[in-house]
C-alpha positions in Angstrom: 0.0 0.0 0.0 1.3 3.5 -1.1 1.5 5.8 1.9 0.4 9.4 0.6 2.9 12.4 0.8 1.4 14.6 3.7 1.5 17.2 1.2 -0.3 15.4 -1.5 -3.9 17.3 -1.3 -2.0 20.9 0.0 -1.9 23.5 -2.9 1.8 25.0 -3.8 2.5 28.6 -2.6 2.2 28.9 -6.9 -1.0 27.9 -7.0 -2.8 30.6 -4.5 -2.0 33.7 -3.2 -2.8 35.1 0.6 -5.7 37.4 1.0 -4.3 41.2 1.7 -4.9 42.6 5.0 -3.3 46.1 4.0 -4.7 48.9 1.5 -4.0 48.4 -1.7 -1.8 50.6 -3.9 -4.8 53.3 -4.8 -6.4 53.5 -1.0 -2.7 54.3 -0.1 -2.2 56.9 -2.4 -5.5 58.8 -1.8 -4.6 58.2 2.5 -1.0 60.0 1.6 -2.8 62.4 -1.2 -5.4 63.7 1.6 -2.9 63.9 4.3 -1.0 65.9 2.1 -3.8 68.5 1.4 -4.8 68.3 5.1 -1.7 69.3 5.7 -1.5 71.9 3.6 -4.9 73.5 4.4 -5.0 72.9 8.4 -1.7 72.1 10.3 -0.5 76.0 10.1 -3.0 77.2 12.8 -4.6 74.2 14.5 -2.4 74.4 17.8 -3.8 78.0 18.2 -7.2 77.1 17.6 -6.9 74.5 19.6 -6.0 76.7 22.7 -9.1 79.2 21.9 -11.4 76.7 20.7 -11.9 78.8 17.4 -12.9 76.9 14.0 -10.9 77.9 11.3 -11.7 81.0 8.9 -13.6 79.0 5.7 -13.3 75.8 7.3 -15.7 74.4 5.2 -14.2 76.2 2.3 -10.7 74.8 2.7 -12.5 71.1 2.9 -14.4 71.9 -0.7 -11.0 73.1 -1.7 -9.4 69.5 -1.1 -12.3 67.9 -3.1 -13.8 66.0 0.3 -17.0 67.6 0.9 -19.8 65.4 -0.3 -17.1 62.7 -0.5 -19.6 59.5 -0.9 -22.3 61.5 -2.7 -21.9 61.3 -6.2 -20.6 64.0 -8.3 -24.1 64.9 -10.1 -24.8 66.1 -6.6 -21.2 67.6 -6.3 -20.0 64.9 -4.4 -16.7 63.2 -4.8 -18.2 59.8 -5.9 -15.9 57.9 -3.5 -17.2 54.4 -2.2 -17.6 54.5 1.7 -14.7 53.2 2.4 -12.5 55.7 0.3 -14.2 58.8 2.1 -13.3 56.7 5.2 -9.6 57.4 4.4 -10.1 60.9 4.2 -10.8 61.2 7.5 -8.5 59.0 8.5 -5.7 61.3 6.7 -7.6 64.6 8.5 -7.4 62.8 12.1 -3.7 63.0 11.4 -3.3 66.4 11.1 -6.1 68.1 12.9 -8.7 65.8 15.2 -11.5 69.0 15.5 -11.4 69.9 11.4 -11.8 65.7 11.5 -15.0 65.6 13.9 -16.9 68.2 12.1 -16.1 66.8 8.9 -17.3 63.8 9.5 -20.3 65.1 11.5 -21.2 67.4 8.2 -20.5 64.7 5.6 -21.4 61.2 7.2 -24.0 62.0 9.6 -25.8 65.1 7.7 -24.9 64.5 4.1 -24.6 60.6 4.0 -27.3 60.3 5.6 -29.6 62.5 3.3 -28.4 61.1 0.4 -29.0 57.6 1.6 -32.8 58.5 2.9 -33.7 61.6 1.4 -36.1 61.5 -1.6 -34.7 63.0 -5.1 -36.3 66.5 -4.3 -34.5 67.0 -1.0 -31.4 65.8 -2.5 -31.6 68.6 -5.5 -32.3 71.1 -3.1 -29.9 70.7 -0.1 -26.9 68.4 -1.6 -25.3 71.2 -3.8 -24.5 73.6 -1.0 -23.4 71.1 1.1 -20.7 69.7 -0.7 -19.8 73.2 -2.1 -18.7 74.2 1.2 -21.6 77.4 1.4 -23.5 75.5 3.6 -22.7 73.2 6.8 -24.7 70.5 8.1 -25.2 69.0 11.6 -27.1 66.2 12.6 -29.7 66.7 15.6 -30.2 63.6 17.7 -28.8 64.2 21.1 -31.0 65.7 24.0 -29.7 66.9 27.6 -32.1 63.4 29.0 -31.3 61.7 26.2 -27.8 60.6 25.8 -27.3 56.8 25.6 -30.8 56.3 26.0 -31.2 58.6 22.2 -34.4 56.9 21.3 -36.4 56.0 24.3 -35.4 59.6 26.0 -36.1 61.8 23.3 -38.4 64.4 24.1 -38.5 67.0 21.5 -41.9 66.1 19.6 -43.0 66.7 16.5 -46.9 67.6 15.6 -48.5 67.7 12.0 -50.0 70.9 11.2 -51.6 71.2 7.3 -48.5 71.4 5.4 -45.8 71.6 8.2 -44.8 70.3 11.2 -44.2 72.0 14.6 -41.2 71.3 16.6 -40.9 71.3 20.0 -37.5 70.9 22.3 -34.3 70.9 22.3 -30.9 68.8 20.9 -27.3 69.4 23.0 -23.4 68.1 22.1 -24.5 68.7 18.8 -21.6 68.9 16.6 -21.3 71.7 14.1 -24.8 73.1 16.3 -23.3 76.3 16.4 -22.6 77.3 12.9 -24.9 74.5 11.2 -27.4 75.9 8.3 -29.0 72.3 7.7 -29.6 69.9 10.7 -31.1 66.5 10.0 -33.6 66.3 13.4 -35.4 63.0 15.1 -38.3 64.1 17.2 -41.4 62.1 18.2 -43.7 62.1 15.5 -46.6 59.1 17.8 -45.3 59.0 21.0 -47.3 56.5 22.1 -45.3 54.1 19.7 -42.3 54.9 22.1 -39.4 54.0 19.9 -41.3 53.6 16.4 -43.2 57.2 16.9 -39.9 58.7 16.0 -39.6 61.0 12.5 -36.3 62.7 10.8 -36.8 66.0 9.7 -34.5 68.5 7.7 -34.6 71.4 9.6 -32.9 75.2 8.1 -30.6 77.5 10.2 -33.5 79.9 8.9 -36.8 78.4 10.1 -38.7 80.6 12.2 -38.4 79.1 16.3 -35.3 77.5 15.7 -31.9 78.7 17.1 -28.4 77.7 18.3 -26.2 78.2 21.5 -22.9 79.9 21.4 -20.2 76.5 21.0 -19.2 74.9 24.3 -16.2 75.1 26.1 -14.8 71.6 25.6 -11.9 69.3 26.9 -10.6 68.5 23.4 -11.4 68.8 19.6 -11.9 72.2 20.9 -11.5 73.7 17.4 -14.8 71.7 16.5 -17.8 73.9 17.2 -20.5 71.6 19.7 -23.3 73.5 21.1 -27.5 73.6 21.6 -30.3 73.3 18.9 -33.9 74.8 20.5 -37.4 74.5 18.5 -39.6 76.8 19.7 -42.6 76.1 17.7 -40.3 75.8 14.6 -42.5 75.5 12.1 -40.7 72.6 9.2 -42.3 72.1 5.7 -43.9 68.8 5.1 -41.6 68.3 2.3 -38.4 68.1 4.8 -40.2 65.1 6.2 -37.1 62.2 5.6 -38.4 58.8 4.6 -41.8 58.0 6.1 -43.1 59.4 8.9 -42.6 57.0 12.1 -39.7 55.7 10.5 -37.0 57.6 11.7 -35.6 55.3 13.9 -34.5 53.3 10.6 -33.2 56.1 9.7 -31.4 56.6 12.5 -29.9 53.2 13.6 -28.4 52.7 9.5 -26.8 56.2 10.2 -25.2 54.9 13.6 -23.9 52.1 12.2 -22.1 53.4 9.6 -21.1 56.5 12.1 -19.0 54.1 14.1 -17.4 52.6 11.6 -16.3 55.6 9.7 -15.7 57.8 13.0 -13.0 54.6 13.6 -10.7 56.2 10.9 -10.3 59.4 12.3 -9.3 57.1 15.2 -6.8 55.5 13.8 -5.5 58.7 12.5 -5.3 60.0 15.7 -3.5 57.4 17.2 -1.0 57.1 14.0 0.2 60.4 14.7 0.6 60.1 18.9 3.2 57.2 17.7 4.4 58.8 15.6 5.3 61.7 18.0 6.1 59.3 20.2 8.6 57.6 18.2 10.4 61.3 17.1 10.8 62.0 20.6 12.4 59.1 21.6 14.8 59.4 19.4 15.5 63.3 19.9 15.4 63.6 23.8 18.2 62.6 25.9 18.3 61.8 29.4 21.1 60.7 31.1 24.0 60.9 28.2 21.4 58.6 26.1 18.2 59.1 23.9 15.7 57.9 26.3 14.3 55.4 23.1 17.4 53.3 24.5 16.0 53.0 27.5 13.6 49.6 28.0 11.1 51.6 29.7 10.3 53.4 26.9 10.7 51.1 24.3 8.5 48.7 25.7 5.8 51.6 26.0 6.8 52.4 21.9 6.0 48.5 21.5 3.1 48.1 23.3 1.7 51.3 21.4 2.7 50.0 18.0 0.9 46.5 18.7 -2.3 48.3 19.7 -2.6 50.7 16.6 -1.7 47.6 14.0 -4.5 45.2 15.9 -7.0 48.4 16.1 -6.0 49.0 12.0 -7.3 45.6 11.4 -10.4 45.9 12.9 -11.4 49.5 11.4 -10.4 48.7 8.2 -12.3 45.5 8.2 -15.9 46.9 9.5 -15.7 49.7 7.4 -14.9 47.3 4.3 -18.5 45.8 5.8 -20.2 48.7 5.7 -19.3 49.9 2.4 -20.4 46.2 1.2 -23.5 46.2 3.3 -24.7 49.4 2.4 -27.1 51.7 4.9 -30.2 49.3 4.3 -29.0 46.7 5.7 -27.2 48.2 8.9 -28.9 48.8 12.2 -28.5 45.1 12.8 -27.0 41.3 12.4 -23.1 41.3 12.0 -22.2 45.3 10.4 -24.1 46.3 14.0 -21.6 43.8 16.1 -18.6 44.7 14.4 -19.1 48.4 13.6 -19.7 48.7 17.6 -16.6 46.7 18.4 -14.5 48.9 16.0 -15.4 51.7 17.7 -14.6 50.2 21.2 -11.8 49.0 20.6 -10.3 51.8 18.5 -11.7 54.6 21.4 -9.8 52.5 24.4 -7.1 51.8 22.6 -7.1 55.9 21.4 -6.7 56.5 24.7 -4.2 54.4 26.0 -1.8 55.2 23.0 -2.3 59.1 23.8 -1.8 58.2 27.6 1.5 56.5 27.2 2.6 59.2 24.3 2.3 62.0 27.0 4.2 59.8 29.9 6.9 59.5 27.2 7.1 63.0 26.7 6.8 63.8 30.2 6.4 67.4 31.3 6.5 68.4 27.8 3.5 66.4 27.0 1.3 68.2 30.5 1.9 71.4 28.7 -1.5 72.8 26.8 0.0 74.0 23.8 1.8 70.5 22.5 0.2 68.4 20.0 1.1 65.3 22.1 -1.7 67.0 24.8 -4.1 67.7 22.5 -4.1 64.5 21.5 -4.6 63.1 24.8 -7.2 65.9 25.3 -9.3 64.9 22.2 -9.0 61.3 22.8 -11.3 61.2 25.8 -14.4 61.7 23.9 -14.0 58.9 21.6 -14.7 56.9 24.4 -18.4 58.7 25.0 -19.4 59.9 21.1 -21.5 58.0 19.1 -22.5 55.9 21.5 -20.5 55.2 25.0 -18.1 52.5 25.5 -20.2 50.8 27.6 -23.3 51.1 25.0 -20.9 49.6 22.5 -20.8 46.6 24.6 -24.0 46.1 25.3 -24.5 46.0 21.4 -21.4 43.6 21.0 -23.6 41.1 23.4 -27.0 41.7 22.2 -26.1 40.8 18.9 -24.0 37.4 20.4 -27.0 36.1 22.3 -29.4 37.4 19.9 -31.2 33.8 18.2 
């Protein structure tokens, strides 16, 4: 009897190749290409806006300049035509270079302009997509209430009542990025509160309407350039027509959004926490302690190595549920395996966020306590990615659901 080679029903290295973990040639030129024109357009004041919380001159302006505005919208809108993934790079490349220009980039063009090109109808994409990705207008997304953080849907109290052709807002949104200086806000409000969760609407709501107004932006910890403030609806009256989707269906409006909000809010992230190694690593090799560059010193590199190990395992991850998102498409998020994996992205990116910039401030020492070094700002604008778009803890208890769910 023949005894068969162990390698007798094992393919060659010839005959397949390994899948590819990394981005491919043309992701990795757009990543460089946008951090690049990031660069270019945001790095020379960000530390000073930083300090006095200010948002840059023509922020919005300066984005349509580097071609991002309306990045997944496609260009008969204006948009860049990128797939979600590719838009996902851009603020991946923008976290590098400025975490606040970032947060209300995304806020604008995932949350507000995504999400209206996704669910608006082809009149309300004509009328409001053009000015959006042109930079002349900004857009906010209004879901947040002062009793209504984690618990968006169940707590919401600002309610929405039919009258002939409008409805009348009531109540009031807060940590709303962009609130301040927004001129189109996509709002939930109770539409049939009696339906608790399904009673829920999404309106598009103008900087103009009569009844509606904005706080002044909030003094924050971090990503203090971003403008976050108050939306109030005093009797705001809203056209019919600015109804998005059907009415009472908000909430699927809503939970596609989040979805793909965690996913893509991952690569800013990432960015983020490529640039505190990055500092990290620079420093190590410039500062000396002792008649040595402290990089020699164990201590430190095992911090560097540690640090490294954390941003390639959280890389995986973002990369991978974006990849899922962009394949899965906004219909079919809100649950199954893009709502598991988009929240454990975001965990796991957020903690590990913040341990990187934790560690990248120790190495810098007293250097990295001062206000004005990018190293702190870092650390400073870490700390929310731990509570935005859904807490850490609410991430997990997402992660679980959808593990015991039958």
């Amino acid at each position: 009897m023949t005894t068969p080679s162990p390698t007798a029903n094992v393919l060659s290295m010839t005959e397949v190749s390994a899948p590819n973990f990394d981005l491919n040639d043309e992701h990795r030129s757009l990543l460089e290409q946008m951090t690049r024109s990031a660069r270019a357009h945001f790095s020379h004041d960000a530390a000073q806006r930083d300090l006095e919380g200010k948002w840059p001159e023509n922020g919005f302006r300066r984005l349509a300049d580097m071609g991002v505005l309306g990045a997944s919208v496609p260009e008969q809108y204006g948009g860049a035509g990128f797939d979600l993934f590719s838009a996902g790079l851009v603020g991946q490349a923008i976290g590098r270079i400025d975490p606040a220009v970032s947060t209300s980039w995304q806020s604008h063009d995932n949350l507000c302009v995504n999400n209206l090109y996704q669910n608006g109808n082809e009149v309300q994409r004509r009328k409001y997509l053009p000015g959006l990705t042109d930079g002349s207008r900004v857009g906010a997304i209004g879901m947040t209430e002062p009793d209504a953080g984690s618990d968006a849907l169940g707590g919401m109290a600002t309610m929405a009542v039919r009258d002939g052709d409008s409805y009348v807002l009531n109540g009031g949104k807060t940590f709303i990025t962009n609130g301040p200086i927004a001129d189109v806000v996509l709002v939930y409000a109770k539409t049939a509160p009696e339906r608790g969760k399904k009673g829920i609407s999404a309106f598009i709501v103008e900087k103009s309407f009569a009844g509606f107004s904005a706080s002044s932006p909030f003094d924050k910890m971090g990503i203090r350039a971003s403008p976050t403030g108050a939306l109030y609806f005093d009797d705001c009256r809203v056209p019919a027509e600015n109804l998005v989707g059907a009415e009472n269906n908000g909430i699927a409006v809503m939970m596609s959004g989040l979805d793909i909000e965690r996913a893509f809010c991952s690569m800013m992230v990432l960015g983020m926490s490529e640039r505190a190694v990055e500092l990290s690593v620079e420093y190590a090799k410039s500062r000396h302690q002792f008649g040595r560059r402290i990089g020699d010193f164990q201590m430190i590199q095992s911090k560097l190595a540690e640090m490294y190990v954390g941003l390639e395992t959280m890389r995986g991850i973002v990369y991978r549920a974006l990849a899922m998102a962009n394949a899965v498409g906004a219909g079919q998020a809100g649950r199954g395996e893009i709502h598991k994996l988009s929240a454990a992205a975001f965990m796991y990116a957020g903690e590990t966020c913040m341990r990187i910039c934790d560690e990248a401030v120790q190495i810098f020492g007293g250097s990295g306590f001062m206000r004005d070094t990018e190293v702190n700002q870092l650390y400073r604008s870490a700390k929310i990615q731990e509570i935005g778009g859904g807490t850490k803890e609410i991430r997990r208890l997402i992660i679980a659901r959808e593990m015991l769910a039958d």
